[in-house]
KOLKEVO-24336 format. One record per residue: residue number from 1; residue in three letters; z, x, y of N, C-alpha, C, O in turn. Coordinates in steps of 0.05 Angstrom, whole numbers. Example, Ala and Ser with C-alpha at 12.3 -4.5 7.8 and 13.67 -1.06 7.14 Angstrom:
<r nr="1" rest="ALA" n_zz="156" n_xx="264" n_yy="-114" ca_zz="156" ca_xx="246" ca_yy="-90" c_zz="156" c_xx="264" c_yy="-66" o_zz="169" o_xx="285" o_yy="-66"/>
<r nr="2" rest="SER" n_zz="142" n_xx="257" n_yy="-45" ca_zz="143" ca_xx="273" ca_yy="-21" c_zz="157" c_xx="258" c_yy="1" o_zz="161" o_xx="268" o_yy="23"/>
// end
This chain:
<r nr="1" rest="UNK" n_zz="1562" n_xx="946" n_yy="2714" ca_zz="1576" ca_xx="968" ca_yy="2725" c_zz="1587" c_xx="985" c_yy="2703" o_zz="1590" o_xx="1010" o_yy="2707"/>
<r nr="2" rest="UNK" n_zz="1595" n_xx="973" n_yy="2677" ca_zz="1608" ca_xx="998" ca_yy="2670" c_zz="1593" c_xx="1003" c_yy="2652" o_zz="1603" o_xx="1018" o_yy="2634"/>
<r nr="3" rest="UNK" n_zz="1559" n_xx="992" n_yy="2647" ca_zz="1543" ca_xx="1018" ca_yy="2633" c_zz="1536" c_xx="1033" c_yy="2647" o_zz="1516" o_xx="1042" o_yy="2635"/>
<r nr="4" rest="UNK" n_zz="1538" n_xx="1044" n_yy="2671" ca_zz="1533" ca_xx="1055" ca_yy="2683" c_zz="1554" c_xx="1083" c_yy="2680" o_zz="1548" o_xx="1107" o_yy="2682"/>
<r nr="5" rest="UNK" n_zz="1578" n_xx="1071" n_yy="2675" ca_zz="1607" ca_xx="1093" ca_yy="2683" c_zz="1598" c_xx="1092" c_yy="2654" o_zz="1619" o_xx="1079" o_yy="2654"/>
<r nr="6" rest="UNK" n_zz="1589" n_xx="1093" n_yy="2630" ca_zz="1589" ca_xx="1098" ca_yy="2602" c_zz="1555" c_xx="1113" c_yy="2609" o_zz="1555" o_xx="1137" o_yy="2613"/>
<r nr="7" rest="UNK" n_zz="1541" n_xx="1105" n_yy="2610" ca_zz="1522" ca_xx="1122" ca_yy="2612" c_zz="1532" c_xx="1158" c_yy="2625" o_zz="1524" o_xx="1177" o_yy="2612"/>
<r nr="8" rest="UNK" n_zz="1550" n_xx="1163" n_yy="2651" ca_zz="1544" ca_xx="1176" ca_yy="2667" c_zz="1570" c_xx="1184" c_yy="2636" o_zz="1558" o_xx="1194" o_yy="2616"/>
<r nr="9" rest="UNK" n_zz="1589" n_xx="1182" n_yy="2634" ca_zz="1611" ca_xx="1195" ca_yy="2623" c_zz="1605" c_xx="1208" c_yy="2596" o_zz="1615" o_xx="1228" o_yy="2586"/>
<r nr="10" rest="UNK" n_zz="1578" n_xx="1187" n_yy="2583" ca_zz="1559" ca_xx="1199" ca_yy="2562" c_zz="1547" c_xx="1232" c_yy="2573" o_zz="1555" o_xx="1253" o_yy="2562"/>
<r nr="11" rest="UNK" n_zz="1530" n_xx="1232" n_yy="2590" ca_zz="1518" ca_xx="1254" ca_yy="2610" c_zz="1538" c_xx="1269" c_yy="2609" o_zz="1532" o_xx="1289" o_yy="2595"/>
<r nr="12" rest="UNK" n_zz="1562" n_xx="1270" n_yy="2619" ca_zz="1580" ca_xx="1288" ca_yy="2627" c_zz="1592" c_xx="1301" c_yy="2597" o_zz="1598" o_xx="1325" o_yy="2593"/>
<r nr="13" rest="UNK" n_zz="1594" n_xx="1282" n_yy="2581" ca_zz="1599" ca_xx="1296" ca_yy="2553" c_zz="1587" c_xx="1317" c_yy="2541" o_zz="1596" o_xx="1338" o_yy="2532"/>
<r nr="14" rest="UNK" n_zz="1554" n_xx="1304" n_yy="2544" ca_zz="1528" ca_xx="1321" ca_yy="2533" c_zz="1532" c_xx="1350" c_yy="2544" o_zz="1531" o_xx="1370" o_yy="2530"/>
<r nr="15" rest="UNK" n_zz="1536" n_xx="1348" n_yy="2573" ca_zz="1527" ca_xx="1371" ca_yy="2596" c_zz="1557" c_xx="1388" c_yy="2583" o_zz="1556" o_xx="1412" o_yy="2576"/>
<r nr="16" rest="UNK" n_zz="1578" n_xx="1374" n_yy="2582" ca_zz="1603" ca_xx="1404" ca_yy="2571" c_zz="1593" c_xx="1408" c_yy="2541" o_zz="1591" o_xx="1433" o_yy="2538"/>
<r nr="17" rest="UNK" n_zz="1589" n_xx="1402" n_yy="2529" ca_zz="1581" ca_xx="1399" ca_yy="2501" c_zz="1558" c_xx="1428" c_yy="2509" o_zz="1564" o_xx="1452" o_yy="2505"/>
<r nr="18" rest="UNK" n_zz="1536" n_xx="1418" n_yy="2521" ca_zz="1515" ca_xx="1432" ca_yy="2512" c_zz="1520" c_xx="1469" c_yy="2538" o_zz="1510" o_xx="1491" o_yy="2537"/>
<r nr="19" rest="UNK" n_zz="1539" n_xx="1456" n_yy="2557" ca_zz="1546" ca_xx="1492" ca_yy="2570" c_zz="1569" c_xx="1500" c_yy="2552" o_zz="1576" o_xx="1523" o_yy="2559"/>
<r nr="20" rest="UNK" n_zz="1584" n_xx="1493" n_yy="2533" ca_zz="1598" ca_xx="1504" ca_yy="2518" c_zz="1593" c_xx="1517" c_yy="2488" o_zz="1607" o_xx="1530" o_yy="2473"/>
<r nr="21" rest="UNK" n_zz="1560" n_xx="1504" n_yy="2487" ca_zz="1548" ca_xx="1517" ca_yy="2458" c_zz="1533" c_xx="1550" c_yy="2477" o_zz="1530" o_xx="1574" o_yy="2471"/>
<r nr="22" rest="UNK" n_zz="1526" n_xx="1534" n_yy="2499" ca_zz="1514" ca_xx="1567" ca_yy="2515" c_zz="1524" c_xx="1578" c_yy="2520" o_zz="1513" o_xx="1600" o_yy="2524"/>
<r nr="23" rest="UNK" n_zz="1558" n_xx="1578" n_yy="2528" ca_zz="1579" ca_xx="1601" ca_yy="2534" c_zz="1585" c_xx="1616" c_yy="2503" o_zz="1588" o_xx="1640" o_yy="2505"/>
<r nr="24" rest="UNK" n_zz="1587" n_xx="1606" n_yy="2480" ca_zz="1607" ca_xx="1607" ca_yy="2460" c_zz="1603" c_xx="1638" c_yy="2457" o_zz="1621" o_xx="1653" o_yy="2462"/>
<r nr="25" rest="UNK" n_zz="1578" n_xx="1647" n_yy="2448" ca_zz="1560" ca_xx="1676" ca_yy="2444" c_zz="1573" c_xx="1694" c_yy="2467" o_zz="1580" o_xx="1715" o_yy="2457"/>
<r nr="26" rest="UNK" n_zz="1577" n_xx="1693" n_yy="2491" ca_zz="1582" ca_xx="1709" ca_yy="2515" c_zz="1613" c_xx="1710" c_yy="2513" o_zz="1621" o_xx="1732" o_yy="2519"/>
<r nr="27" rest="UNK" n_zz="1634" n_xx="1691" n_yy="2505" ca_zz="1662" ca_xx="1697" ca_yy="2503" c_zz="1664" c_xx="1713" c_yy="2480" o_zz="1681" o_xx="1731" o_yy="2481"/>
<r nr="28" rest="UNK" n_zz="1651" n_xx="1710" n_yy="2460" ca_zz="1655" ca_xx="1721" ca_yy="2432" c_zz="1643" c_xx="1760" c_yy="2431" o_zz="1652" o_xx="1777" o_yy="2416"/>
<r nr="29" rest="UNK" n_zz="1623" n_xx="1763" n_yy="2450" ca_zz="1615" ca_xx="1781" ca_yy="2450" c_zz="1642" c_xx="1799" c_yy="2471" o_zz="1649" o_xx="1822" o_yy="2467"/>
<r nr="30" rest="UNK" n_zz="1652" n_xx="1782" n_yy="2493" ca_zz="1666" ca_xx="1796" ca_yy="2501" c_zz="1687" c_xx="1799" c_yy="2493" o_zz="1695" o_xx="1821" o_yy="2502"/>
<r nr="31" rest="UNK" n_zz="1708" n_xx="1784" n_yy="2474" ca_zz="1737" ca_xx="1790" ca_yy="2458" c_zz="1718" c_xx="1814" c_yy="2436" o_zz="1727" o_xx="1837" o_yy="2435"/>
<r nr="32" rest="UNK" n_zz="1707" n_xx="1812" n_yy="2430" ca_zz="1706" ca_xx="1825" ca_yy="2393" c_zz="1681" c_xx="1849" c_yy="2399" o_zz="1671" o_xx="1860" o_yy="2379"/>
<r nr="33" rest="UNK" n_zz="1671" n_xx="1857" n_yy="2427" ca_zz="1641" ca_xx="1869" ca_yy="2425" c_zz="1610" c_xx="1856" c_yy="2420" o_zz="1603" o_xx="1832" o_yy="2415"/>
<r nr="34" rest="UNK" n_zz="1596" n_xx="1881" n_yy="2422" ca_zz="1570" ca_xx="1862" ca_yy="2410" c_zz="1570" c_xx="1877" c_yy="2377" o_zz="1588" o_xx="1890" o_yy="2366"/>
<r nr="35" rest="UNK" n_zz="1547" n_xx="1872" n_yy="2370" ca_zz="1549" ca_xx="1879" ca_yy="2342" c_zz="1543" c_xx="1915" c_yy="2346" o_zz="1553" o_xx="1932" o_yy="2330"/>
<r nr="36" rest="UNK" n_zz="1533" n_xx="1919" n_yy="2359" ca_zz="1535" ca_xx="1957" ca_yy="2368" c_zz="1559" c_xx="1973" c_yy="2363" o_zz="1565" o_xx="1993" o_yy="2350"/>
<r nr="37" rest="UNK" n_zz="1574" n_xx="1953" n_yy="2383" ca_zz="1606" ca_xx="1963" ca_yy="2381" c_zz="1616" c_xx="1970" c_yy="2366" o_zz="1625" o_xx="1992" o_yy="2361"/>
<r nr="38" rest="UNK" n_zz="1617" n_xx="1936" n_yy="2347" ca_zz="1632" ca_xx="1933" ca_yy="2319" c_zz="1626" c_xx="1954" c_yy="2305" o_zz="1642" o_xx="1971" o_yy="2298"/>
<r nr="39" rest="UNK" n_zz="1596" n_xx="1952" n_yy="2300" ca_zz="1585" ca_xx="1979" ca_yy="2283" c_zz="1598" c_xx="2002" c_yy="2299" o_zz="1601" o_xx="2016" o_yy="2279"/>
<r nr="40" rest="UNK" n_zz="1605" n_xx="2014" n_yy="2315" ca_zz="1610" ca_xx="2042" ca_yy="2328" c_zz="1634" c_xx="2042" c_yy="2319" o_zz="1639" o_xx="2064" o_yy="2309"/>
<r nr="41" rest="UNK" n_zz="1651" n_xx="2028" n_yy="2320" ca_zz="1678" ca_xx="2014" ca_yy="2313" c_zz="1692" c_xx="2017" c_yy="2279" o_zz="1715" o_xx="2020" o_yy="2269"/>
<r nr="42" rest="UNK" n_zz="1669" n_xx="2015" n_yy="2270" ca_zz="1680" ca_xx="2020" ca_yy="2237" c_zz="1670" c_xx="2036" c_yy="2235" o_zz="1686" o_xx="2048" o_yy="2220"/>
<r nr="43" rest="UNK" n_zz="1644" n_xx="2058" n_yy="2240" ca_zz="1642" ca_xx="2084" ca_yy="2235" c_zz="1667" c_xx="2102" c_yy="2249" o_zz="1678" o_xx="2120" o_yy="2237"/>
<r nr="44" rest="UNK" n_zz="1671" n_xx="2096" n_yy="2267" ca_zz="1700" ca_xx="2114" ca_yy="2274" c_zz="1718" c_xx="2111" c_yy="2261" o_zz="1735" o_xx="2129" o_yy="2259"/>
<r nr="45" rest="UNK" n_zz="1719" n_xx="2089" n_yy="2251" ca_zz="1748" ca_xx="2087" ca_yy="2239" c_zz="1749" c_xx="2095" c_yy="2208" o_zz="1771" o_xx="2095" o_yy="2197"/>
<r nr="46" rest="UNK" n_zz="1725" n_xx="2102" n_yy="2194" ca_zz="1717" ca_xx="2107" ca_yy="2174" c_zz="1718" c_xx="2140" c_yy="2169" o_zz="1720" o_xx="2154" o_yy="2149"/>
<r nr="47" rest="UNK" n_zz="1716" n_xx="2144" n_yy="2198" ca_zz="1718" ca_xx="2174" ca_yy="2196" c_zz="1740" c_xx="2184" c_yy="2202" o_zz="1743" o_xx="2208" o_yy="2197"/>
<r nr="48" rest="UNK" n_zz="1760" n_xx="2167" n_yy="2214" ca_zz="1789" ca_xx="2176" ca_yy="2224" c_zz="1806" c_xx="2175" c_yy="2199" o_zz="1827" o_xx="2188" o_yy="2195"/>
<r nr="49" rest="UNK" n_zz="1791" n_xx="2151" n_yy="2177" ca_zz="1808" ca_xx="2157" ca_yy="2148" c_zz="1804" c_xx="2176" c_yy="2133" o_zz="1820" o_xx="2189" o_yy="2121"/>
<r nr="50" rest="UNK" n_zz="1772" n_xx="2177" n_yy="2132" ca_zz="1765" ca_xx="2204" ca_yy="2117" c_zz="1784" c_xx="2230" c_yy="2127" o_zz="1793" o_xx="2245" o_yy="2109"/>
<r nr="51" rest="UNK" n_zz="1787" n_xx="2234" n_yy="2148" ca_zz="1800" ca_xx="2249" ca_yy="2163" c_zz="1830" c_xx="2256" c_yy="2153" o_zz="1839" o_xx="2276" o_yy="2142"/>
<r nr="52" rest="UNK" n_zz="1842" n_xx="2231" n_yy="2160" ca_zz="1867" ca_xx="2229" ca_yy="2143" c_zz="1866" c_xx="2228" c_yy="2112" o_zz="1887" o_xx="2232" o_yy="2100"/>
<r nr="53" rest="UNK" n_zz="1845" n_xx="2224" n_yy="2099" ca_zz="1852" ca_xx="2234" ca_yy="2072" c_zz="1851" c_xx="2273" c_yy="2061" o_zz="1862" o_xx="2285" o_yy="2043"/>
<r nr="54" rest="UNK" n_zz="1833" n_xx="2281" n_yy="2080" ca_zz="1832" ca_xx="2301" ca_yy="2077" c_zz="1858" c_xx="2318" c_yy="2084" o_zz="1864" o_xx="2338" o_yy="2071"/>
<r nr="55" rest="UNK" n_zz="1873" n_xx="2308" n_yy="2105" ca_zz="1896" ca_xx="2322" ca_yy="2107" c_zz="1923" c_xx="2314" c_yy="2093" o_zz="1946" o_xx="2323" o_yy="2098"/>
<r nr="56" rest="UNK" n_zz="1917" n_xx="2297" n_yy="2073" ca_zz="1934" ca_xx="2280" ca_yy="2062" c_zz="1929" c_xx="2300" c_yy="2032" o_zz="1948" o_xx="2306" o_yy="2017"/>
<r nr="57" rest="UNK" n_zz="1903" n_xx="2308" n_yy="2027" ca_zz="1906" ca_xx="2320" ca_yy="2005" c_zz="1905" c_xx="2351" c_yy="2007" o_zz="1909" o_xx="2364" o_yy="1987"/>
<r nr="58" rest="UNK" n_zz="1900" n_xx="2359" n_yy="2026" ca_zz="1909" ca_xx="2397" ca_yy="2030" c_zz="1940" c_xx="2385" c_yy="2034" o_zz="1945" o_xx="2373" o_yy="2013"/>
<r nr="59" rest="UNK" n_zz="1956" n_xx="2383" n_yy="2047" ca_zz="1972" ca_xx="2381" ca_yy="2047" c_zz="2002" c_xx="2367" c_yy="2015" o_zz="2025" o_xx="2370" o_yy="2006"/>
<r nr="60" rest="UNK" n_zz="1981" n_xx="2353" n_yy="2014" ca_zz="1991" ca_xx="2353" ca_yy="1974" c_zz="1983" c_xx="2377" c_yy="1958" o_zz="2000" o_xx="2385" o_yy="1941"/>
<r nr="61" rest="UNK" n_zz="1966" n_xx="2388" n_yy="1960" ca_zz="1947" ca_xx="2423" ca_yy="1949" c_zz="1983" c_xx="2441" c_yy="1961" o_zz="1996" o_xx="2452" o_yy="1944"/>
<r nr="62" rest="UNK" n_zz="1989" n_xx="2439" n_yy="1982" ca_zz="2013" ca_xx="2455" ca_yy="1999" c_zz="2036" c_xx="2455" c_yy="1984" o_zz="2050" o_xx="2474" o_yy="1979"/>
<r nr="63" rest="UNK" n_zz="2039" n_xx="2430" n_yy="1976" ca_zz="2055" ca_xx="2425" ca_yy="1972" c_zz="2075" c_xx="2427" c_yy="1933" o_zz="2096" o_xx="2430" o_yy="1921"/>
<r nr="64" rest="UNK" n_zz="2049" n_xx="2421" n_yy="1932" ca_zz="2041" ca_xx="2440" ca_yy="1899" c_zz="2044" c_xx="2466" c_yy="1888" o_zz="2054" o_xx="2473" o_yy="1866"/>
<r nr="65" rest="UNK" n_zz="2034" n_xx="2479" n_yy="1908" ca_zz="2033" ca_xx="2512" ca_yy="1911" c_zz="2056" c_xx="2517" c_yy="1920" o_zz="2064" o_xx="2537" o_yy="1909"/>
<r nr="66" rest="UNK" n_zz="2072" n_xx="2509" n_yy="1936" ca_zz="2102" ca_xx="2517" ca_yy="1942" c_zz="2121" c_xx="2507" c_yy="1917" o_zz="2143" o_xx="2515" o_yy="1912"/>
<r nr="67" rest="UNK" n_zz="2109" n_xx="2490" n_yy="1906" ca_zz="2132" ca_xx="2480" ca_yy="1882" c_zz="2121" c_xx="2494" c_yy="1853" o_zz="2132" o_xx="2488" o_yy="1832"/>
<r nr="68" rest="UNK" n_zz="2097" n_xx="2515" n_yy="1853" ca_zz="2086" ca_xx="2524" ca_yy="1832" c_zz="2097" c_xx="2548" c_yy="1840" o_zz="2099" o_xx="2561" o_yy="1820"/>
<r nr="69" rest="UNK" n_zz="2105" n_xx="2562" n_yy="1861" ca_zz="2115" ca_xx="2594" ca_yy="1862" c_zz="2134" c_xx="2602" c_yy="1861" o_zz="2153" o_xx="2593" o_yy="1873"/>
<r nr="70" rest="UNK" n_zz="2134" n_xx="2621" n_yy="1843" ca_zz="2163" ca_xx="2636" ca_yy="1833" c_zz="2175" c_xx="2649" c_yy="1849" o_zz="2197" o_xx="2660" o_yy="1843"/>
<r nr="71" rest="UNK" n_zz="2163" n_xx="2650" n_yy="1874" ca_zz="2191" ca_xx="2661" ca_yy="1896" c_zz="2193" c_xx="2646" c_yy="1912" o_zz="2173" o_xx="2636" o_yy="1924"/>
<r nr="72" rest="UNK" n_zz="2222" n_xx="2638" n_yy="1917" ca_zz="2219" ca_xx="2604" ca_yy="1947" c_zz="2214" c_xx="2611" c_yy="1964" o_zz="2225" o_xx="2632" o_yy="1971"/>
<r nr="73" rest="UNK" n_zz="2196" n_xx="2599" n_yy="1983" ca_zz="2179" ca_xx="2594" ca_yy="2002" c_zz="2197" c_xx="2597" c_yy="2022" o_zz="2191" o_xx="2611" o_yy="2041"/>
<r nr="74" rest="UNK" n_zz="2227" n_xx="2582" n_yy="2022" ca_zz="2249" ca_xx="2592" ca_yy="2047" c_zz="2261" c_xx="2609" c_yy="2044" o_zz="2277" o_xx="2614" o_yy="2025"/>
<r nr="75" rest="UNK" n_zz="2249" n_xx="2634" n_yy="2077" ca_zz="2270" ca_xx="2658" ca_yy="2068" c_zz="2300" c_xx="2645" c_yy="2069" o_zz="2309" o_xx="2623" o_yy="2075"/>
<r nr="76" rest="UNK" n_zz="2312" n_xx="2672" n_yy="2062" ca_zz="2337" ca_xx="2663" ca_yy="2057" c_zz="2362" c_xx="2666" c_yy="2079" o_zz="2360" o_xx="2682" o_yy="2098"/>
<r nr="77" rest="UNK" n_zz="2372" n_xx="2659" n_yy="2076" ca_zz="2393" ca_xx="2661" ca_yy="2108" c_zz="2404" c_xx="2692" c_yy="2114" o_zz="2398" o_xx="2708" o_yy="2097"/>
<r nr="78" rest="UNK" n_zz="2416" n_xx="2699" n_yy="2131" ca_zz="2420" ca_xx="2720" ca_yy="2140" c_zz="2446" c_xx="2725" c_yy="2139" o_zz="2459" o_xx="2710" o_yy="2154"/>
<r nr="79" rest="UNK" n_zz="2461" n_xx="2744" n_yy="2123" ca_zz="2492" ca_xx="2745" ca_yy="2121" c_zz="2497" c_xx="2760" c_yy="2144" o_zz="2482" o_xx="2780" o_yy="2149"/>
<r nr="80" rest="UNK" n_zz="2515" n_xx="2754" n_yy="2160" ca_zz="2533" ca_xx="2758" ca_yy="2175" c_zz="2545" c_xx="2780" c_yy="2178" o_zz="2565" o_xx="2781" o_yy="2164"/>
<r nr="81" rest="UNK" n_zz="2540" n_xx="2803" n_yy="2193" ca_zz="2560" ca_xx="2830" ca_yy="2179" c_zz="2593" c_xx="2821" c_yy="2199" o_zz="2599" o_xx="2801" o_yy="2212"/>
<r nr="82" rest="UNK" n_zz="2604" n_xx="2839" n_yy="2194" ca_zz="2632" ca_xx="2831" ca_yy="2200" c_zz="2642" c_xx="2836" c_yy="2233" o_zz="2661" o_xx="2826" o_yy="2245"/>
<r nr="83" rest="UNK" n_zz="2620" n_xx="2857" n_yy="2242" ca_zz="2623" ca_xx="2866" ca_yy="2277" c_zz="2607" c_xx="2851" c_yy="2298" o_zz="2601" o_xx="2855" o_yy="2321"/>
<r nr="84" rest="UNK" n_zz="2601" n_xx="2826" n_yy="2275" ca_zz="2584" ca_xx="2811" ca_yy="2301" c_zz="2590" c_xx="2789" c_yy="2302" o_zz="2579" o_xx="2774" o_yy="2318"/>
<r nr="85" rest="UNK" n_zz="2614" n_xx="2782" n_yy="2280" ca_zz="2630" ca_xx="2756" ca_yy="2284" c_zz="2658" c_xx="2764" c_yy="2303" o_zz="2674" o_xx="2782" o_yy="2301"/>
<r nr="86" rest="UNK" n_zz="2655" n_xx="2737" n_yy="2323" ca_zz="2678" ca_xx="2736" ca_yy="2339" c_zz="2701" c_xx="2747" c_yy="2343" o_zz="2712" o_xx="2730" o_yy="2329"/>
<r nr="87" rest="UNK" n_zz="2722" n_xx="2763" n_yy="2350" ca_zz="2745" ca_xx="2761" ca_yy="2358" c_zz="2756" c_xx="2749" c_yy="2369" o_zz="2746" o_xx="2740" o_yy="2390"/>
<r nr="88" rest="UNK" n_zz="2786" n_xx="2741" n_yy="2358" ca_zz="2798" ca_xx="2720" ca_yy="2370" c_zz="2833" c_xx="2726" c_yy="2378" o_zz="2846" o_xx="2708" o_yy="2389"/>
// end
């Protein structure tokens, strides 16, 4: 009797064993993509940095050019004439 319950519990090992080597590929494709994805996945993201470097360096170019010019970049405030401040 109990090679029997060792035989069958053997079987039952094999059988999760061998549907869990045939699932493994189908969960993995579904958390992470297939390999298409991935690839679609780092070209975008490759281009969203390129992207950001480019505005990272006009924006340094901006920022250069406002600190290289001899007249400041902020106009200057507006004096106040004397008939348009409050009475009290």
């Amino acid at each position: 009797m109990s090679g029997d319950t060792m035989m069958i519990t053997a079987a039952a090992a094999v059988g999760a064993t061998a549907g869990a080597w045939l699932i493994a590929p189908f969960v993995a494709m579904a958390r992470r993509g297939t390999l298409d994805d991935q690839a679609r996945a780092a070209v975008r993201a490759e281009a969203d940095r390129a992207d950001a470097l480019r505005r990272a360096r006009r924006r340094e170019a901006l920022v250069a050019a406002a600190a290289a010019a001899d007249d400041v970049a902020v106009p200057a405030q507006r004096r106040s004439s004397p008939e348009a401040l409050p009475v009290s």
